[in-house]
N, C-alpha and C positions, 0 to 999 in steps of 0.2 A: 122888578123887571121879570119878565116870562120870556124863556124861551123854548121853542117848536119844534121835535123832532125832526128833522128835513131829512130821511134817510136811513140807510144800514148801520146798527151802532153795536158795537161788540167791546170786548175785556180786549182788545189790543187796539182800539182808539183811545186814547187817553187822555184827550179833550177835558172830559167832563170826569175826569178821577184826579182826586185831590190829595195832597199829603192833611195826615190830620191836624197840624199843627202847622195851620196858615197864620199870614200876620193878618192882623184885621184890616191893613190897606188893602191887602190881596183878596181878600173877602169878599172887598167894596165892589171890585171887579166880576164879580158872579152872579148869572141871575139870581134870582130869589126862588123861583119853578122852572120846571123843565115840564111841557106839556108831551107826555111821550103819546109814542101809535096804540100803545097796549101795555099790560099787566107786564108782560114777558122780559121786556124792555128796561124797566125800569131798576135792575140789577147792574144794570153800565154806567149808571150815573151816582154819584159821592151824594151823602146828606147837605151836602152843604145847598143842594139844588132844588131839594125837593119836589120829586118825580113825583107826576101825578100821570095817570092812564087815562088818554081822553077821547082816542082814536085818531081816523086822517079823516077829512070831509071830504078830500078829493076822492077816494081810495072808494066813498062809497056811491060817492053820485056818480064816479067811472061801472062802478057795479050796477047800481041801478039802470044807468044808460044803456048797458051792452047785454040786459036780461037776455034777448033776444038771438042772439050770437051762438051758435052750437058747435061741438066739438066737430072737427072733420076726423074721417075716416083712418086715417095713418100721417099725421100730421106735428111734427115736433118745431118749437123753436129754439134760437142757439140765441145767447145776447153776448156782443161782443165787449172784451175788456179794454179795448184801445190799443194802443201800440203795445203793452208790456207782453201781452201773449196771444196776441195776435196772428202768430206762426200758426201757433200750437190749435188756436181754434178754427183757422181755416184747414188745416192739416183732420181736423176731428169732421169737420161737415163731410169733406173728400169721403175720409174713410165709410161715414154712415150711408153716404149715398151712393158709392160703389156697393156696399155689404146688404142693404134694406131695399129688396124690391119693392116697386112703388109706393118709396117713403116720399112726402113732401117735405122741404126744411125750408121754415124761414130765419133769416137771417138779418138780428136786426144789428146795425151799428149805432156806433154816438153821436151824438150831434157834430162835433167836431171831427168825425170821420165822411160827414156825407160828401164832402166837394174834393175829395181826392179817393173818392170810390171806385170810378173805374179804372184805378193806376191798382192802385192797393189790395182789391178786393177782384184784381181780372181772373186769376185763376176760377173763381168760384160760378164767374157769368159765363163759363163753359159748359158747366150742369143745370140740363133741363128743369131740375127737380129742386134746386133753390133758387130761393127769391130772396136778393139783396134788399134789407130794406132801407133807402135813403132819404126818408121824407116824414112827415108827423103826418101827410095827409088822410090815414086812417091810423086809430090808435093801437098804440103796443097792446090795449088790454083787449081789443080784438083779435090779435095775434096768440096773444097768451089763450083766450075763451075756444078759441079753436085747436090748440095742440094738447095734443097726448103728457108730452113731455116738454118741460122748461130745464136748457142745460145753458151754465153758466160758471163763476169763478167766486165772486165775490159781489155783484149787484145785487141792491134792492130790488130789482124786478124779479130775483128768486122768489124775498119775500111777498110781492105780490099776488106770483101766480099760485102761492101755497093754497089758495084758496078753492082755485080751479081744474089743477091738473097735477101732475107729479113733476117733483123738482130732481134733477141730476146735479150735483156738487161737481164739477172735474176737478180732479187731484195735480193742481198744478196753481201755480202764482200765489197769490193770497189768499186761495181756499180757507184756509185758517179760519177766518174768520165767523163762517159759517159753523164750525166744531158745533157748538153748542146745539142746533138744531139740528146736524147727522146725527152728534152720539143721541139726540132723545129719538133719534132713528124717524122723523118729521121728513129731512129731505136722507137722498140714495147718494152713495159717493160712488164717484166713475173713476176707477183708479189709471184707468188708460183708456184709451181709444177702443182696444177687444173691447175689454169690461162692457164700453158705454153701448158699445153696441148688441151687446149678448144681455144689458138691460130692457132696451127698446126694443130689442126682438122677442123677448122673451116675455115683453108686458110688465117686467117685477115693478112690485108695488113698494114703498115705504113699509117698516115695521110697522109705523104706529101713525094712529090720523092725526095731523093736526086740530090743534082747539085756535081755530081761528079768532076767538072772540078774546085770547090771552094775544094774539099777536095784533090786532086792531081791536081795540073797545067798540063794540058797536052805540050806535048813537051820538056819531061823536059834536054834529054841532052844539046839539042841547047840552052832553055833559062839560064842552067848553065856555059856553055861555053861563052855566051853574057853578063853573071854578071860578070865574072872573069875578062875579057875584060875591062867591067867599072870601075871594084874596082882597078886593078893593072895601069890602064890609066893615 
């Protein structure tokens, strides 16, 4: 059996880490592969999985699609966590759009946050300058192609905009799990609300560029079609 990274995978998901000394019924229960997004990735998963680096197919034909899409002028997204800090990140958009003249913010929520948006999210349709986003009918990676800045907690849509714009960690809820790509200094940590904002005003950049082709394998239908090839051989 093969199974397919679907998402953000870190040393505090414990999913896919195993004691070394499984019984061999427990064994039986594990895939046999784990197709991860990238090189990077494959330090979260136990031998007993065997990670292989194959990339996401959606991750590129969303790229390929959106060539076209260009950074706007003073333009940041926020991606929300759902109810757990939720406070916290409406409270962070307030502050940046009181603090940033003629900042744009959009604002995206979860799918399970869209139908109770204008109860939940009223504070925020007070400000002219953000845009609640409650629908798929244009894609997050247009959102992402046009901001400056991607600020979040713990989503995968960090790692996706790594590719496009600079990423902000806020220091709150599950940040955690992101450590590994602040300390290689890849994304910026916002340790509060000042901080995030005397970031975006000030332009700071990450220490160091990401190697996006360690956190997505590029190519990745052909080098999936070439593992399957091996595995079934």
């Amino acid at each position: 059996s093969i199974d397919f990274q679907h998402g953000m995978q870190s040393g505090s998901i414990p999913i896919f880490k195993h004691n070394k000394n499984l019984s061999k019924d427990y064994e039986n229960f594990l895939p046999n592969y784990v197709f991860t997004y990238g090189e990077f990735w494959n330090k979260y998963y136990s031998n007993y999985s065997n990670p292989i680096p194959v990339g996401n197919p959606y991750y590129e034909y969303m790229i390929s699609k959106l060539k076209d899409i260009h950074r706007e002028k003073n333009s940041i997204l926020i991606v929300s966590d759902g109810l757990l800090e939720r406070k916290k990140l409406i409270s962070l958009a307030k502050k940046i759009s009181k603090s940033i003249k003629d900042i744009k913010i959009y604002y995206k929520l979860r799918t399970e946050e869209y139908k109770d948006a204008a109860k939940d999210y009223k504070e925020l349709y007070e400000f002219k300058n953000i845009v609640v986003i409650i629908n798929e009918d244009i894609s997050l990676y247009n959102y992402i192609k046009k901001s400056s800045y991607v600020i979040g907690i713990n989503s995968t849509v960090l790692i996706e905009a790594s590719k496009f714009c600079k990423v902000i960690v806020y220091k709150t809820g599950w940040y955690y799990e992101m450590n590994d790509l602040i300390d290689a200094g890849f994304f910026i940590l916002g340790k509060s609300e000042n901080d995030i904002v005397d970031i975006i005003s000030t332009r700071r950049d990450p220490k160091n560029i990401i190697d996006i082709s360690k956190i997505y394998q590029p190519n990745s239908e052909k080098n999936i079609a070439t593992n399957i090839d091996i595995i079934i051989s």
